[in-house]
LOKEVO-426244 format. One record per residue: y, x, z of N, C-alpha, C, O in turn; residue in one letter. Coordinates in steps of 0.2 Angstrom, whole numbers, plus 2048, in hexadecimal, padded with zeros to 3 digits. Each point is the difference from the previous one (the first is absolute). Layout:
N
YXZYXZYXZYXZA;...
END
This chain:
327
ACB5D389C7FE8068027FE8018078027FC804X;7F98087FE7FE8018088048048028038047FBX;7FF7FE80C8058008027FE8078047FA7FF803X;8098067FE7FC8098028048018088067FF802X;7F28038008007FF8067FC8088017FD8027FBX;80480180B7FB8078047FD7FC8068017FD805X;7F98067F87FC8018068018078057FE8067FFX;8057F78097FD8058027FC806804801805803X;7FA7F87FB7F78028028028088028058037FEX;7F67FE8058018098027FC8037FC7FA7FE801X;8058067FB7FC8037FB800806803805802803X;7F68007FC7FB8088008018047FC7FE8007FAX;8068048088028057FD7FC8057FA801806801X;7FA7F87FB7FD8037FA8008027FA8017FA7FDX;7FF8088008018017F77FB7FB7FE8017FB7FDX;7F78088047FB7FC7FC7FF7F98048027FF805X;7FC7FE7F77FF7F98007F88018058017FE806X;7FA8037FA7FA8018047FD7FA8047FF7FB7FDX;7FF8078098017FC8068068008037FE7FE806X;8088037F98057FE8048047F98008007FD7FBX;80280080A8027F8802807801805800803805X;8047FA7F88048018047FE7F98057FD7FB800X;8088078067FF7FA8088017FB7F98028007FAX;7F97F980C8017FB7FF8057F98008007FC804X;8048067F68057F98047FE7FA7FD8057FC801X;7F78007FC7FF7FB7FD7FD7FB8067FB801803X;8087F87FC7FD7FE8067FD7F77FC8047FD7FCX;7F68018067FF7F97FE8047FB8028037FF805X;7FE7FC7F68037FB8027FC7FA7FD7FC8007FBX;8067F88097F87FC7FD8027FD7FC8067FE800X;7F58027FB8017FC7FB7FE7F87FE8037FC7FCX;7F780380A7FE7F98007FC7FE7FD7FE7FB800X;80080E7FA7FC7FD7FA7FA8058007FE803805X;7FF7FC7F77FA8037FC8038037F87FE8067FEX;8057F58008017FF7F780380A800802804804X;7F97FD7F48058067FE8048007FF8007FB7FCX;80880A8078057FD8018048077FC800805802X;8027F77F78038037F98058027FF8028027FAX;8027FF80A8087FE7FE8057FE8058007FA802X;80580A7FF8057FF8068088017FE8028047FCX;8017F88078078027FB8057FC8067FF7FA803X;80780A7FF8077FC8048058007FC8028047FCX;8017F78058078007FC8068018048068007FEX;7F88018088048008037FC8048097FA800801X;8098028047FE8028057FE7FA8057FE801806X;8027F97F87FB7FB8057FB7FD7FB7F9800800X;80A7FE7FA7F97FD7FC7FC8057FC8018057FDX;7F97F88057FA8067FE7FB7FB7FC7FE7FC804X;7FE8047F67FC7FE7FE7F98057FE8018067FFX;7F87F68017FB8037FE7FC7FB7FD8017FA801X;7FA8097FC7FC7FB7F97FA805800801806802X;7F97F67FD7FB8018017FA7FD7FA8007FD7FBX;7FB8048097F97FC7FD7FF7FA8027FF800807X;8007FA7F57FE7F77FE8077FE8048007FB804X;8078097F98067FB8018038018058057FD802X;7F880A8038047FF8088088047FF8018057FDX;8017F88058088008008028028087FF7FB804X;8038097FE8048008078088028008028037FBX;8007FA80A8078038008038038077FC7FF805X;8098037FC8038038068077FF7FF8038007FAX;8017FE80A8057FE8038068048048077FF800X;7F38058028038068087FF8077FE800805804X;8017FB7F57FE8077FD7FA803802800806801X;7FA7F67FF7F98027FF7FE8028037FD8067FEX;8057F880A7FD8008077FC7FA7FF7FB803803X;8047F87FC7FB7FC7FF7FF7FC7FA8057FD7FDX;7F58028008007FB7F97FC7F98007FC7FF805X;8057FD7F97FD7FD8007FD7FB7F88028017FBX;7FA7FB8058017FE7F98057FA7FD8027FB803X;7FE8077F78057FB7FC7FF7FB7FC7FA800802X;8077FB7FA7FC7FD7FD8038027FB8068017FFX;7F18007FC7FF8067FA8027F87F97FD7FA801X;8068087FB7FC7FC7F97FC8017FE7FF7FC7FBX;7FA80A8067FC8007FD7F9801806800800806X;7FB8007F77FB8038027FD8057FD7FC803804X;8068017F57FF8047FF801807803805800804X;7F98067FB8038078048068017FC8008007FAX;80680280C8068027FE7FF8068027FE802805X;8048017F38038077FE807805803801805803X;8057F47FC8068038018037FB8028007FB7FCX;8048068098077FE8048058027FC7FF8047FCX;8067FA8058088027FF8047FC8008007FB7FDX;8048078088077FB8038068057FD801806802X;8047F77F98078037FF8057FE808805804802X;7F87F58028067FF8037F97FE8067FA801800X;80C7FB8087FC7FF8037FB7F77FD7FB7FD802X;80A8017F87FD7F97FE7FC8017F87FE7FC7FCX;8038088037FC8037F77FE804800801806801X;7F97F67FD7F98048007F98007FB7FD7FB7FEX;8028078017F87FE7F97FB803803801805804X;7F97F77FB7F88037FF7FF8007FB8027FE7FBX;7F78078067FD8037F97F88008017FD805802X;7FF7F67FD7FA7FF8037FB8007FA8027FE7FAX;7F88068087FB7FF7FB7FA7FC7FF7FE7FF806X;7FE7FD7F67FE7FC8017FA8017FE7FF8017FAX;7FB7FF80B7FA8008017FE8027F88037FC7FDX;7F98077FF7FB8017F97F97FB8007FB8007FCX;8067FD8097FA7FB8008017F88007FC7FC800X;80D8048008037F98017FF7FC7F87FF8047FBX;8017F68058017FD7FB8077FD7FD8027FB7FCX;8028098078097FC8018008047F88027FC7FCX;7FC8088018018047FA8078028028047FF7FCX;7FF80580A8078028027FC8068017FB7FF802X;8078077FC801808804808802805802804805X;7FE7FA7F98068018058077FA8038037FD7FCX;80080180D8047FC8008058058007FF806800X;8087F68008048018038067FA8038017FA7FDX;8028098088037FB804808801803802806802X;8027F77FF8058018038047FD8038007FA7FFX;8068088078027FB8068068017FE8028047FCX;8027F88088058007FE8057FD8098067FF801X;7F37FF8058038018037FD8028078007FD805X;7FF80A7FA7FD8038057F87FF8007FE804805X;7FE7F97F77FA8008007FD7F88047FB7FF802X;80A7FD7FE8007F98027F87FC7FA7FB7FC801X;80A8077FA7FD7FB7F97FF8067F98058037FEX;7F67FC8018008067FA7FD7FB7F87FC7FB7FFX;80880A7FE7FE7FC7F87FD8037FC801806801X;7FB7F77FA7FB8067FA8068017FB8047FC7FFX;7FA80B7FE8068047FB7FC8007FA7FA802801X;8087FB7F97FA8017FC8018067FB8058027FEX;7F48008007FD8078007FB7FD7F87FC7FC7FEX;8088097FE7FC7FF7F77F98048037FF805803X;7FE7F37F97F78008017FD8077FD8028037FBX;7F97FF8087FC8078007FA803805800801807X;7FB8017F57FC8048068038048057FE7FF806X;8068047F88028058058027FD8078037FB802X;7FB80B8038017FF8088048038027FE8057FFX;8097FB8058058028018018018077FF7FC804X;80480B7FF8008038048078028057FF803805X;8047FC7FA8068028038088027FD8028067FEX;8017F58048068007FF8048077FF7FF805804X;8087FB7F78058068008057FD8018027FD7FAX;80480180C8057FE8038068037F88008067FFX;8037F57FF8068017FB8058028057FF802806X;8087FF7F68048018058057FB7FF805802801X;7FA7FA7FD8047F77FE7FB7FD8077FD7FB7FEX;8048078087FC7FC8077F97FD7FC8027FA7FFX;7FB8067FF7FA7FC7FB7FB8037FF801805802X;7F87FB7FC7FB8037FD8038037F98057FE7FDX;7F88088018048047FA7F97FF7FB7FF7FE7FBX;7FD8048087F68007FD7FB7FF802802803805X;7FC7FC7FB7F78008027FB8037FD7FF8007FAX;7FD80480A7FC8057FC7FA7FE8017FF7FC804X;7FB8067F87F87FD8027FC8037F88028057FDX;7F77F88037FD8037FB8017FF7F98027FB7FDX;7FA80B8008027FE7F88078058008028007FAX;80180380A8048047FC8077F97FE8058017FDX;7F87F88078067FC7FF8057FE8067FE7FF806X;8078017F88077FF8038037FA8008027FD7FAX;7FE80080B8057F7801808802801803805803X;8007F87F98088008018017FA8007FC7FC7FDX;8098038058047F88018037FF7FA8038057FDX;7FE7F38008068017FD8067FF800802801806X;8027FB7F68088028018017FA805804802805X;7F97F77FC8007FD8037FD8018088017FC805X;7FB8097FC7FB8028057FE7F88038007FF806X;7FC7FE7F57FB7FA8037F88037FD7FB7FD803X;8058087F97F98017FF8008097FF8058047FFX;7F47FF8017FE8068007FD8027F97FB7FD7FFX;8098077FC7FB8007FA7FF8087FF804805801X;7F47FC7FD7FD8047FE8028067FC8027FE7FBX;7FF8088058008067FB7FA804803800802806X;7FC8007F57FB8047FF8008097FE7FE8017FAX;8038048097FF8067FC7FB8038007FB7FD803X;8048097F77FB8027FE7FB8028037FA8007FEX;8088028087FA8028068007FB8048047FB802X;7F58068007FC7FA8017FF7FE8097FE7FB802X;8038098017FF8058058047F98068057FD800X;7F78038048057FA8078048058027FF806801X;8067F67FF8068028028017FD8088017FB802X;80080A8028007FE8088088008048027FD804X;8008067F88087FF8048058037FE7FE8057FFX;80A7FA8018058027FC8058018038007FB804X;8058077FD8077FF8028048037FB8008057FDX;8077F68038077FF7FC8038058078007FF806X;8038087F58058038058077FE7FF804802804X;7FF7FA7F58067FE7FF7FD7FC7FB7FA8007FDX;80E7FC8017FF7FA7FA7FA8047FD7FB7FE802X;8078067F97FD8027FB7FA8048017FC8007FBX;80380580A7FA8058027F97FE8048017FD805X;7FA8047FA7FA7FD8017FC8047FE8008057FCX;7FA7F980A7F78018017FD801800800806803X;7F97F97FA7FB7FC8017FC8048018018067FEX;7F87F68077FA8077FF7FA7FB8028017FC804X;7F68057F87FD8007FF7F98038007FF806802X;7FC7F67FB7F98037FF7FF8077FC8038007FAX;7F98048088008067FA8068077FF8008057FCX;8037FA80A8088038008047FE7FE8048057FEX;7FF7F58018057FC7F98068018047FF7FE806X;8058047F98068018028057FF7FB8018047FCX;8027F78038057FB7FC8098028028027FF806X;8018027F58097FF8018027FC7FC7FC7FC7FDX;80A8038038057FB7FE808803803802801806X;8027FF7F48058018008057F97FE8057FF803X;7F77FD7F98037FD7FE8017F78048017FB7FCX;7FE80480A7FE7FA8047F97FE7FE7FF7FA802X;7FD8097FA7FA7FF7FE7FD7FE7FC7FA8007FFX;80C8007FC8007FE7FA7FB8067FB7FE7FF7FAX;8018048097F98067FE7FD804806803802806X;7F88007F97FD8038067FC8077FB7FB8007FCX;8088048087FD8067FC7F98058057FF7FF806X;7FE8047F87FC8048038038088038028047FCX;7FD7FC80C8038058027FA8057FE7FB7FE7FEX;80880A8047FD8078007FC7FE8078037FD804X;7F58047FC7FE7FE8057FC8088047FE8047FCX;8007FD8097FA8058027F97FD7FD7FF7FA801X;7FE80A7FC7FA8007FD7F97FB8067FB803803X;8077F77FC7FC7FC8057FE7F97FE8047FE7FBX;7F87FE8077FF7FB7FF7FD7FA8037FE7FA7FFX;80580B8078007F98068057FE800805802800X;7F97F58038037FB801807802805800803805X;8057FB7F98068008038017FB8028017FB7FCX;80080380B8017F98068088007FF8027FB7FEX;8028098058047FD7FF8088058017FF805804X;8067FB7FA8068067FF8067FC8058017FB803X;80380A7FD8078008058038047FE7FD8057FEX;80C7FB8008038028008068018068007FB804X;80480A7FD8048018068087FE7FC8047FC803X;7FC8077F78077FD7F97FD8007FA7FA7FE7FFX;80C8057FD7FD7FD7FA7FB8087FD7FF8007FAX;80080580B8008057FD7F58028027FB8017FDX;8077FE80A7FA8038067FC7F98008037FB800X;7F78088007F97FB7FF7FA8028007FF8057FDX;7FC7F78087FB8048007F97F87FF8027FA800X;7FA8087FE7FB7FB7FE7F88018047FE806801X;7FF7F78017FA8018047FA7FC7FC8007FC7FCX;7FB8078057F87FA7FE7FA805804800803805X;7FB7FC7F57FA7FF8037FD8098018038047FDX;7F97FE8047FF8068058048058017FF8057FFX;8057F78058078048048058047FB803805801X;7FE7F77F88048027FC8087FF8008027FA800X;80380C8018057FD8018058047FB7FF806800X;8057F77FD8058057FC8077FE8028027FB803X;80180A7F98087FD8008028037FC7FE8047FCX;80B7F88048058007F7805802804801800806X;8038037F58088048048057FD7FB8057FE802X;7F68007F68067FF7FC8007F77FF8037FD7FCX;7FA8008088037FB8007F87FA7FC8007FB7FCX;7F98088067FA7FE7FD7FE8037F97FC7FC7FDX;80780A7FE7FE8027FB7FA8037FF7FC8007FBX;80580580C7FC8068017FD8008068047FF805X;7F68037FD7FD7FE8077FD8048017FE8037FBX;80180080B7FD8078037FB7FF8058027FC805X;7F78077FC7FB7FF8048048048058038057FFX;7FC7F68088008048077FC7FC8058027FE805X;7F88027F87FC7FB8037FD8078058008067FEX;7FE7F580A7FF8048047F78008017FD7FC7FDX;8008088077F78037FF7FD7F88037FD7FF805X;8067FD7F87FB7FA8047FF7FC7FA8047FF7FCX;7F57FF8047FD7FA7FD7FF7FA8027FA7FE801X;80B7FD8007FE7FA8028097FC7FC8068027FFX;7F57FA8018067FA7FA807800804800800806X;8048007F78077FD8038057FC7FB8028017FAX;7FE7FB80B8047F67FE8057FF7FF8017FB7FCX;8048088088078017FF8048058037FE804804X;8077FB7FA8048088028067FD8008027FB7FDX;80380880B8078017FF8028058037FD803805X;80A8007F88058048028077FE8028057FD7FDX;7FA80780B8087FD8028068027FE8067FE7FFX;7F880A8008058057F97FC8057FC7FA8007FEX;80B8068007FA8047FA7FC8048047FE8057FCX;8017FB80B7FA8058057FC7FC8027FA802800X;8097F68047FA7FF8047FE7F97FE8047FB800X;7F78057FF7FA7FB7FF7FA7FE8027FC803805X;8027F67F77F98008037FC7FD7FD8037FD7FCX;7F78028037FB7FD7FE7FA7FE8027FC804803X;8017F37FA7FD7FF8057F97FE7FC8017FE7FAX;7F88028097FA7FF7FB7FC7FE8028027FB804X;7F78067FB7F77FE802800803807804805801X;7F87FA8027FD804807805802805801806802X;8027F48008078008038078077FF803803805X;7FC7FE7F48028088008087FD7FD8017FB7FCX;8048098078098018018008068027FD803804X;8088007F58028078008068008008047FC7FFX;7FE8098038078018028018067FB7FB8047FFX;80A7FC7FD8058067FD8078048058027FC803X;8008087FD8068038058058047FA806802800X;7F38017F98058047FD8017FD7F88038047FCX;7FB7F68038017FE7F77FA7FF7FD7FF8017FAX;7FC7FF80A7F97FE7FF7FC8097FE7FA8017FEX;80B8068037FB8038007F88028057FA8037FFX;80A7F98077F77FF8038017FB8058057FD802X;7F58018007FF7FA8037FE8008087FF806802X;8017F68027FB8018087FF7F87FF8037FC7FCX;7F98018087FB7FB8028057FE806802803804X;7FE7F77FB8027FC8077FB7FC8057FF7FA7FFX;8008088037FA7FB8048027F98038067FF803X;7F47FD7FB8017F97FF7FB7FA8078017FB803X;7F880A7FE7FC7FE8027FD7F97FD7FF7FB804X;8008047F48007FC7FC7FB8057FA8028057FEX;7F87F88007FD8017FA8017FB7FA7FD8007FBX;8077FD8088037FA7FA8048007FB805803801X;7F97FA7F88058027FA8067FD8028017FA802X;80480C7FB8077FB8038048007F88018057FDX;8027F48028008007F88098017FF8028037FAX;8037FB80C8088007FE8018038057FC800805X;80B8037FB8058028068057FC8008038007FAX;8007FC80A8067FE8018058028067FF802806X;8067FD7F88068028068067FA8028047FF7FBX;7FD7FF80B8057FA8028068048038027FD805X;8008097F88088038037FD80680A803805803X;7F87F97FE8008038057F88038037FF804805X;7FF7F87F77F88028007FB7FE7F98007FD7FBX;7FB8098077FA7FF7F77FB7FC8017FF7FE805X;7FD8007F77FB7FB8007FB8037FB8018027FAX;7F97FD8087FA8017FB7FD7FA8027FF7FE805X;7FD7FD7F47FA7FD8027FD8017FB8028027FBX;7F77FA8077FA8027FA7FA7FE8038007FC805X;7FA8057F87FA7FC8027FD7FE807800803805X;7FD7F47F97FF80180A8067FC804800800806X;8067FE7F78077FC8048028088028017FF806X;8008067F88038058038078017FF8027FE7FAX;80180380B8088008018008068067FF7FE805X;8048097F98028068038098008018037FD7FCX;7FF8068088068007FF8048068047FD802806X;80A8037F98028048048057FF8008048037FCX;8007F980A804800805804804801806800802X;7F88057FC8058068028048007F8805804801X;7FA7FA7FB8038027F88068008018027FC804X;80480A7F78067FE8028037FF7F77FE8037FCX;8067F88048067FF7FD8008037FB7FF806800X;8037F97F98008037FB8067FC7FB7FF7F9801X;8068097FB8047FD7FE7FB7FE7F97FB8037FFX;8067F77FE7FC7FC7FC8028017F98057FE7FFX;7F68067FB7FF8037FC8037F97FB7FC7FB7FFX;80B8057FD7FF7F87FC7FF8037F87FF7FC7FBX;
END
């Protein structure tokens, strides 16, 4: 699980969302790249990992005060990072629609800090996969992607096999709040539970919408809120059954979402736009970025936050404080 942190930024004191921005605290840091940069993940407050477009892999050391790159096992664009430790970790890469490998999707994993990484195999299929759901057996728990289809491990966890639901809908991202309580959310407003470690996934009460849903956060097993595309944001009290619009007056896509408890949040999108929450998502303010750049992940190393996204973009604030870590 990611580990909850505050940002904290000086916010302007407003109700509507508008033109209001709060000061600016986000500050560049270099990245050495160009690659769009997909996916950010720490396991720890010095190790810091990011994955990108044609394979770029970097890492940090110093807690993401400086990156640099890694040697990747792919060449393909990585989707998702995830370190259980500072030495276990997987990729989750996609693989060009123009290639002739007949592969849609790698995956890979270390086992010693990212020295040597091995392929995991994965039951053959069109579908492209998107981003990992950390188990809570330290390990990958699913893998979500298109087709409304789900990778699980099996009892041996040497391979990834497919399960299929009736909706069709890409599935962009999920999180296990305990052994048994779960996720998912996708294209069209697909908002997926599981009560039972996943053994079914049922269709949540959703707001009357149909936009793509990026990506969801829970604070326990109860509080939840989920983000996508023109500035749609909902949330759950009872644990993902039930979902409630408090999306705030902006139209532009938003990629991921966290909350450091059940007031304050954030989320981040297209046109370098980071929203801050103070009361549970009933309204929103802007945090200025001085970036018109899509930013696709938020990450946090115990002391500071991290955004990257198109362009080798890497934001970060320094000032972030401390949040005990949601398990």
């Amino acid at each position: 699980m990611r580990p909850l942190f505050l940002s904290s930024a000086i916010v302007l004191a407003v109700a509507a969302f508008g033109n209001a921005f709060a000061a600016e605290p986000w500050v560049r840091v270099d990245s050495g790249t160009l690659a769009w940069l997909r996916t950010i993940h720490f396991p720890d407050a010095r190790n810091g990992w990011i994955g990108g477009s044609d394979g770029i892999l970097l890492r940090s050391t110093d807690g993401g005060v400086q990156w640099s790159k890694a040697e990747s096992p792919t060449a393909n664009d990585i989707k998702d990072v995830f370190f259980s430790s500072p030495n276990r970790g997987w990729i989750l890469a996609e693989a060009s629609p123009f290639g002739r490998s007949g592969v849609s999707t790698e995956l890979f994993e270390t086992a010693d800090g990212g020295d040597t990484w091995s392929p995991i195999a994965i039951e053959s299929g069109p579908e492209r996969f998107v981003r990992f759901i950390p188990g809570f057996d330290g390990g990958i728990g699913f893998i979500v992607g298109e087709m409304g289809t789900i990778l699980t491990p099996t009892a041996d966890k040497s391979r990834f096999a497919r399960t299929r639901f009736s909706s069709k809908a890409l599935l962009m991202s999920g999180q296990m709040t305990s052994q048994s309580r779960g996720t998912i959310v996708g294209g069209n407003g697909t908002i997926l539970y599981t009560e039972d470690a996943g053994g079914t996934w049922m269709p949540a009460t959703v707001p009357s919408s149909r936009s793509r849903l990026n990506s969801v956060y829970y604070v326990d097993t109860k509080l939840g809120w989920a983000v996508g595309a023109k500035g749609r944001i909902f949330s759950t009290d009872d644990g993902g059954k039930k979902w409630q619009d408090v999306s705030p007056s902006v139209d532009i896509d938003l990629n991921d979402v966290y909350f450091v408890d059940a007031k304050t949040g954030f989320a981040a999108g297209d046109d370098g736009v980071v929203l801050r929450t103070s009361d549970g998502g009933s309204t929103w303010v802007r945090e200025l970025t001085s970036m018109n750049r899509r930013f696709e992940r938020i990450g946090f190393n115990g002391t500071a936050a991290f955004l990257v996204g198109f362009g080798g973009i890497i934001l970060t604030d320094h000032s972030a404080r401390s949040r005990q870590k949601f398990e």
